[in-house]
Wavefront OBJ file of the C-alpha trace (Angstrom):
o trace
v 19.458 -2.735 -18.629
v 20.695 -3.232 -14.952
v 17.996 -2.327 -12.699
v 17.897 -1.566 -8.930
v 16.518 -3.390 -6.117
v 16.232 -1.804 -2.357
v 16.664 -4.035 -0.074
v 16.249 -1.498 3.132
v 15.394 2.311 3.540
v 17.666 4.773 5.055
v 16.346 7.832 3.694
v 19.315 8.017 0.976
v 16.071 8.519 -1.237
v 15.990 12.077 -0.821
v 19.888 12.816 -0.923
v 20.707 10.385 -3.822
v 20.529 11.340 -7.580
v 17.701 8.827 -8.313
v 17.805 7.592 -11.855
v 14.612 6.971 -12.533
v 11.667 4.466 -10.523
v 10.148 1.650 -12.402
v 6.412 2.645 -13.222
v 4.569 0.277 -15.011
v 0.855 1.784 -16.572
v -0.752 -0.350 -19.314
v -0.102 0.589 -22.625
v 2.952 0.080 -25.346
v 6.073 1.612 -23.479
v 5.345 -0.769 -20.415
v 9.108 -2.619 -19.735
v 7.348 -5.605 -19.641
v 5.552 -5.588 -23.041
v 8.785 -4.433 -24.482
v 10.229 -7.326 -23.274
v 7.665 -9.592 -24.531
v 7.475 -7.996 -27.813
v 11.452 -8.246 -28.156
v 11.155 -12.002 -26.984
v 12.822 -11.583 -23.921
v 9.902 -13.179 -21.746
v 7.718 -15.791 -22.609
v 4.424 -14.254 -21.093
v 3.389 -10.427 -21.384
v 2.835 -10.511 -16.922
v 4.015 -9.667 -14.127
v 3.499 -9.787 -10.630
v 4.540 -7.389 -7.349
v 4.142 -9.365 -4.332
v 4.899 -7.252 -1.522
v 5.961 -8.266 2.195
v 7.096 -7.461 5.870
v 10.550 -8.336 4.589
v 10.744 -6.976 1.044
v 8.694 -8.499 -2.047
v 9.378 -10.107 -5.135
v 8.991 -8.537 -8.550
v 8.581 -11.769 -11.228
v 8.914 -11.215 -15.008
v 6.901 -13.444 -18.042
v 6.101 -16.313 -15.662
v 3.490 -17.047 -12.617
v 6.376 -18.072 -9.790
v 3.738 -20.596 -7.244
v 6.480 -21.264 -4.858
v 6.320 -18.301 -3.468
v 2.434 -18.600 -2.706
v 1.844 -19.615 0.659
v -2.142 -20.288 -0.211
v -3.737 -20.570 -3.983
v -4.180 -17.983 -6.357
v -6.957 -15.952 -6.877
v -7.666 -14.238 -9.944
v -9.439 -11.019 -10.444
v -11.052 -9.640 -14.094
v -8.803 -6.124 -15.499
v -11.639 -4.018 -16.163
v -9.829 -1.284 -18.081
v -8.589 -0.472 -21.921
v -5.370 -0.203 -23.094
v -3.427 3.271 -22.255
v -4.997 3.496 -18.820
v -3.843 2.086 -15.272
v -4.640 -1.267 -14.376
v -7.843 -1.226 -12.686
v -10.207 -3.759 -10.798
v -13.391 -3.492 -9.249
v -13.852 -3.110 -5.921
v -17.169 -4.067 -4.143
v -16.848 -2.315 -1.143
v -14.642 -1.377 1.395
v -14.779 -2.149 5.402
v -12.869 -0.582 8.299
v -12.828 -3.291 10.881
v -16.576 -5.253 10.095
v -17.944 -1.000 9.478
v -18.649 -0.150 5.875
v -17.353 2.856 4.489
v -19.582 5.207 4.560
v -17.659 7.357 1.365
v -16.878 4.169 -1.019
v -18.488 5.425 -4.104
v -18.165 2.104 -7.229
v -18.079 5.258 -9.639
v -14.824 6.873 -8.338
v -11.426 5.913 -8.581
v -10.784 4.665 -4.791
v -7.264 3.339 -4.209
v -4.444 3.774 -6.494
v -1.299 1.107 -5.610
v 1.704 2.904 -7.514
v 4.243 0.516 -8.506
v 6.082 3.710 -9.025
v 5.562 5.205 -5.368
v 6.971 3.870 -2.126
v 3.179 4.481 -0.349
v -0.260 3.464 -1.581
v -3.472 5.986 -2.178
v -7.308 6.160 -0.991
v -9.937 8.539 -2.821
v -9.543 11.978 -0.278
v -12.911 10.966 1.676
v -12.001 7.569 2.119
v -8.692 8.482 3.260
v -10.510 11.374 5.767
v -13.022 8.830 6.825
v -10.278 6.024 8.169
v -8.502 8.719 9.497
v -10.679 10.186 11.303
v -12.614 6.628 12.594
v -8.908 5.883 13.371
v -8.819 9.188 15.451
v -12.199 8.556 17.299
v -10.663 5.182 18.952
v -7.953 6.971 20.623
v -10.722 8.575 22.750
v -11.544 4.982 23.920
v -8.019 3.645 24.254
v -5.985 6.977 25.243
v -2.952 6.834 23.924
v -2.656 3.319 23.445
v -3.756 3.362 19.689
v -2.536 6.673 18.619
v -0.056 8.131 21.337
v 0.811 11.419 20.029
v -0.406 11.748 16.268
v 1.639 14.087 13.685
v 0.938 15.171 10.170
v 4.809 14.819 8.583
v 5.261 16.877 5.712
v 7.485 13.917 4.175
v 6.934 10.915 6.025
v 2.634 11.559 6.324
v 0.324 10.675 8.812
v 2.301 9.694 11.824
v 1.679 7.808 15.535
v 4.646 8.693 18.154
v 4.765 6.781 21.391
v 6.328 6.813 24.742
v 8.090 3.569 23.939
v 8.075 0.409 21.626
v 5.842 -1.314 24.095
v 3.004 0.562 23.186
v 3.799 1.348 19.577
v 3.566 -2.992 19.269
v 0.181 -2.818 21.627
v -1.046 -0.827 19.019
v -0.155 -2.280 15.687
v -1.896 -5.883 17.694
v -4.683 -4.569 19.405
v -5.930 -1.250 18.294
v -5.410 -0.342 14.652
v -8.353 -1.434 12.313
v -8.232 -3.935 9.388
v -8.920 -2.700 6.425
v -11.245 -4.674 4.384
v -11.632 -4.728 0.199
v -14.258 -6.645 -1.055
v -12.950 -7.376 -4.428
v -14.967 -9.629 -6.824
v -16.184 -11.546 -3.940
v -13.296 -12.022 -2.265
v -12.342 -10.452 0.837
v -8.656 -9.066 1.195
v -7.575 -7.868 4.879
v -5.169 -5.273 4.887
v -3.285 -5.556 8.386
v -1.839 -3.184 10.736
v 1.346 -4.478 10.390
v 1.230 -4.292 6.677
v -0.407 -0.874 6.200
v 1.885 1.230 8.813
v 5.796 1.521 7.974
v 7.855 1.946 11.527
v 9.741 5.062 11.993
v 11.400 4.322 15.505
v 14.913 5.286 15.837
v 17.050 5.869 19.352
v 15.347 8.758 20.105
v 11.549 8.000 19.159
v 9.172 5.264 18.833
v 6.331 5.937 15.961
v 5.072 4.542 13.096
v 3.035 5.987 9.643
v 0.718 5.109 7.764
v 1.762 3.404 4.638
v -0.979 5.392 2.467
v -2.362 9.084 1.507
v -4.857 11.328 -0.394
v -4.662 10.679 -4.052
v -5.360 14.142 -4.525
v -3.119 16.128 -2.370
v -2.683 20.386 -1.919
l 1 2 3 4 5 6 7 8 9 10 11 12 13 14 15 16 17 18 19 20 21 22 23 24 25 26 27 28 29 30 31 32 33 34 35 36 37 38 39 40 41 42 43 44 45 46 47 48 49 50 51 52 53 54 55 56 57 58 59 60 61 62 63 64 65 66 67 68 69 70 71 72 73 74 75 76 77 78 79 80 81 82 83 84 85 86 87 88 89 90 91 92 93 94 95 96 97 98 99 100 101 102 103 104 105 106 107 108 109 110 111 112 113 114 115 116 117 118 119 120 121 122 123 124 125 126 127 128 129 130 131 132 133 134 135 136 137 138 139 140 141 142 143 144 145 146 147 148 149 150 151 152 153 154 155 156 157 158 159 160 161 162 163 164 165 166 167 168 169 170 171 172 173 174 175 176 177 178 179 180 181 182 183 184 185 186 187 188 189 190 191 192 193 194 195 196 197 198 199 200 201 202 203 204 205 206 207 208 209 210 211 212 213
């Protein structure tokens, strides 16, 4: 089965006559349990390890030259036939706790079959609006002219790619998940996707409403 691997994005996405994107849910018709059922793999895992510069998708095997630091390994707590799912402790904007984290809900969804990732709808309104609230104290430093895109999302436009940089290092939070214990810092410059052409500087936000009208 050849299968595809982007290695930039040039909005070709929504011209192209996709074939299909790889989703992978938990349960028999996963491509990688196929695989391991058919022999194919030695191990029924994978891993998605995403970066500034692309990611790496590995198959049957735990790949640690890759892995700048060690491993850390966090309990599935789900049955078969549903989506991968962990526990999350909490979640912080910056050292604040959110205020709408509920243990009970489904919080964040990462899609391995989706190009952004997705908050519960009042965690999502609650970092964007805390996000919102710091562009009174900066100006337009943090946010410089903000947009709801019906395509691209939740956008930041600035006068030039001086400020939009200012920004991603100065002003926009860290986001915080307590997993298990372990703290994982979700980074400006990891989070927002940049959008900045000849004609405008801006970047998104990498993420959404799970549950959108």
């Amino acid at each position: 089965i050849p299968i595809g691997c982007t290695l930039s994005e040039n909005n070709l996405f929504y011209k192209q006559e996709v074939n299909g994107i790889m989703g992978l849910n938990n349960n028999e018709f996963n491509f990688v349990e196929i695989l391991y059922k058919l022999g194919r793999i030695e191990k029924n895992i994978f891993s998605l390890c995403f970066s500034q510069l692309g990611g790496i998708f590995t198959l049957g095997e735990i790949n640690y030259k890759f892995h700048k630091s060690n491993i850390t390994y966090i309990p599935i707590r789900t049955e078969k036939n549903k989506y991968y799912k962990i526990q999350i402790n909490s979640i912080f904007l910056n050292d604040k706790k959110l205020e709408n984290y509920s243990e009970e809900e489904n919080n964040f969804l990462l899609d391995s079959g989706a190009t952004i990732s997705y908050f519960n709808n009042k965690i999502f309104d609650e970092i964007l609006n805390k996000t919102l609230e710091k562009c009174k104290l900066y100006k337009n430093r943090i946010c410089g002219s903000y947009k709801l895109h019906s395509i691209l999302g939740h956008c930041f436009y600035y006068n030039n790619i001086y400020e939009l940089n200012e920004a991603i290092q100065k002003y926009w939070p860290i986001i915080h998940f307590n997993i298990e214990g372990y703290d994982y810092k979700w980074l400006p410059e990891n989070y927002y996707f940049n959008i900045s052409n000849e004609n405008i500087k801006g970047a998104c936000m990498g993420f959404n409403k799970i549950y959108r009208k």
